[in-house]
N, C-alpha and C positions, 0 to 999 in steps of 0.2 A: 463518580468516576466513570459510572457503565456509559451515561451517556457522553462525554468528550470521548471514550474509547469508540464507542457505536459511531461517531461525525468520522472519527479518525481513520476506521479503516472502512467507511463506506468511502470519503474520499480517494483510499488505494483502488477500492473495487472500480466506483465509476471510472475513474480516468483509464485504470488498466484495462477495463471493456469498452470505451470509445476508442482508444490506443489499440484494441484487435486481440488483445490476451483473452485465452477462457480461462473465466472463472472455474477452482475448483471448488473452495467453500471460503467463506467467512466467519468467525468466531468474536467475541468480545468477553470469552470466558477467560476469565483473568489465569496470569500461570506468574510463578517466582520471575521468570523473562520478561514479560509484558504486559499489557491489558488485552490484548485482541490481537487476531492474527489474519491475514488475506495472502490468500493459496492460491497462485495461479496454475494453470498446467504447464510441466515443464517444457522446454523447447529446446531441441536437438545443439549443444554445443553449438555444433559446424554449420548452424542457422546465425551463430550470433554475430550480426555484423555490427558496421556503426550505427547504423538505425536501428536499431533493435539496441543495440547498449544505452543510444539514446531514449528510446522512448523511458526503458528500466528506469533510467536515472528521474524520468519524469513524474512516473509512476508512485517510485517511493518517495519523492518530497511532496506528495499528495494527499498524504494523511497530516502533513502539516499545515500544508497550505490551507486544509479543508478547514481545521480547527482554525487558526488565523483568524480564518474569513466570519467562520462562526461565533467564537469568543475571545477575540484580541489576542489569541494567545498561542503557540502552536510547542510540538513537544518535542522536535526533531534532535532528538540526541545520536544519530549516526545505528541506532539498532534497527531501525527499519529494513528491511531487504524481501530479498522476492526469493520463492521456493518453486 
């Protein structure tokens, strides 16, 4: 599982740092919630327009996509999100 989790949120990380987020860290240490987790730095509310909700939305269907791309097979169950 560490490595699909490791493809999964390296997919969050990249696209969320060509997309212009900082990174704050990445994890794949597994918790009762999830396998892995990808921590952007947060961004002021009253920044959040529709580009910027847009990209989000980009972002988190990226650790799906990633997996897809790599093993046929991707995990998006709607727990994804951004911190």
């Amino acid at each position: 599982m560490t490595s699909r989790a490791a493809i999964h949120e390296a997919g969050h990380a990249v696209v969320g740092r060509v997309r212009g987020r900082r990174l704050r860290y990445v994890s794949i240490r597994g918790t009762d919630e999830s396998e892995g987790d990808t921590v952007f730095w947060r961004v002021d509310p009253e920044r959040a327009s529709d580009r910027f909700l847009r990209r989000e939305v980009v972002i988190s269907y990226a650790g799906s996509i990633a997996e897809e791309r790599h093993a046929g097979s991707g995990t998006f169950d709607g727990n994804d999100r951004e911190a």
